[in-house]
N, C-alpha and C positions, 0 to 999 in steps of 0.2 A: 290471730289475736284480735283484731278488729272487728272479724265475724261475732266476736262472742259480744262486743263493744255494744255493735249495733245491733244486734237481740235485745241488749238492756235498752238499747232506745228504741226500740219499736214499745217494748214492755211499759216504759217510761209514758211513752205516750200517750197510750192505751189508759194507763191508770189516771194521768193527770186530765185526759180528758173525758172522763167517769169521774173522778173528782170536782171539777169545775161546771161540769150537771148535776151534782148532787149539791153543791153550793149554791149554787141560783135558785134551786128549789126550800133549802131550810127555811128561810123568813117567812113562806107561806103554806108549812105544814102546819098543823096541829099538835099539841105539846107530844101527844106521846108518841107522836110521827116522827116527831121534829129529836127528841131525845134517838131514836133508834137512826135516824140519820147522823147526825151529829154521832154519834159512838162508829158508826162504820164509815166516814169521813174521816175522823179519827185514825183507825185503825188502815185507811189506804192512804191518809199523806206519815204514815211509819212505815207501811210498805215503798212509798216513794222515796222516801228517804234511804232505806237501805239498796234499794237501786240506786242510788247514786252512790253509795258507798261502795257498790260492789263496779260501777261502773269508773270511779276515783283510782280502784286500784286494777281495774287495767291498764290504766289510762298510765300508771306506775309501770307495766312490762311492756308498752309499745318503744320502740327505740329513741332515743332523743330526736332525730333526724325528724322524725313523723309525729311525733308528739303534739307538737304546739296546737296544729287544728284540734285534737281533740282535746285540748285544756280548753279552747276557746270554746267548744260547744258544752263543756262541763261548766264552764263559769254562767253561760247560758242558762242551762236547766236550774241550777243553782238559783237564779233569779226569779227563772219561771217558779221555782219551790217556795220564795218566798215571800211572792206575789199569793202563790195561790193559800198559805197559810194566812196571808195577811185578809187574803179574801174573805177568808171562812171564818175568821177573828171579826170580823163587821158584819157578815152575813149573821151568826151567831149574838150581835149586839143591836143589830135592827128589827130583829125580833122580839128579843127583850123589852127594848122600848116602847114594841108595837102593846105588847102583852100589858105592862106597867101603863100604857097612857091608857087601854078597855079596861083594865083592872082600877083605873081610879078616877074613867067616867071624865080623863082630859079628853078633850079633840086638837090640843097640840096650841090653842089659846094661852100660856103657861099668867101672863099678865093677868086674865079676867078672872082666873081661879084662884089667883091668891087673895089674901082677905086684909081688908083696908086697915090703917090704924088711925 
């Protein structure tokens, strides 16, 4: 039963950290770069996710006795998943900003560009 466990976390691994390189790189692709990452970033923290879904419910047929380490390493991943969503939510918004301040010719002076009354 725990062979099958720790496949999903080798797997786990693998994907999270192909994820968290593909994250560090959005904010300085180019838009239509940046769109086709951002969809396949996407589509591997849903594949992350269902690895821990599928890894939840082992973690459901291991015996009570032995159980507990692996709820501790599931509450684990759990966070590394939320970290890394929460990553790609800001890597995804400092792009934006970057694009919005070239797009309206700010350099981030927000005070000198507004207009007196």
């Amino acid at each position: 039963m725990s062979s099958d466990f720790e496949g999903f976390e080798q797997d786990f691994a693998v994907l999270t950290a192909e994820i968290t390189s593909k994250i560090a790189r959005v904010p300085r692709l180019p838009p239509d770069e940046k769109k086709q990452m951002v969809a396949n970033v996407e589509k591997q923290l849903e594949e992350a996710k269902e690895l821990l879904e599928q890894m939840d419910l082992e973690v459901r047929e291991i015996p009570p006795q032995s159980r507990g380490m692996y709820s501790n390493r599931m509450r684990s991943y759990k966070q590394e998943m939320g970290k890394l969503e929460t990553d790609f939510k800001r890597s995804r918004i400092a792009y934006s900003d970057e694009v919005r301040n070239e797009l309206l010719g700010d350099d981030g002076n927000s005070s000198e560009s507004q207009v007196e009354c």
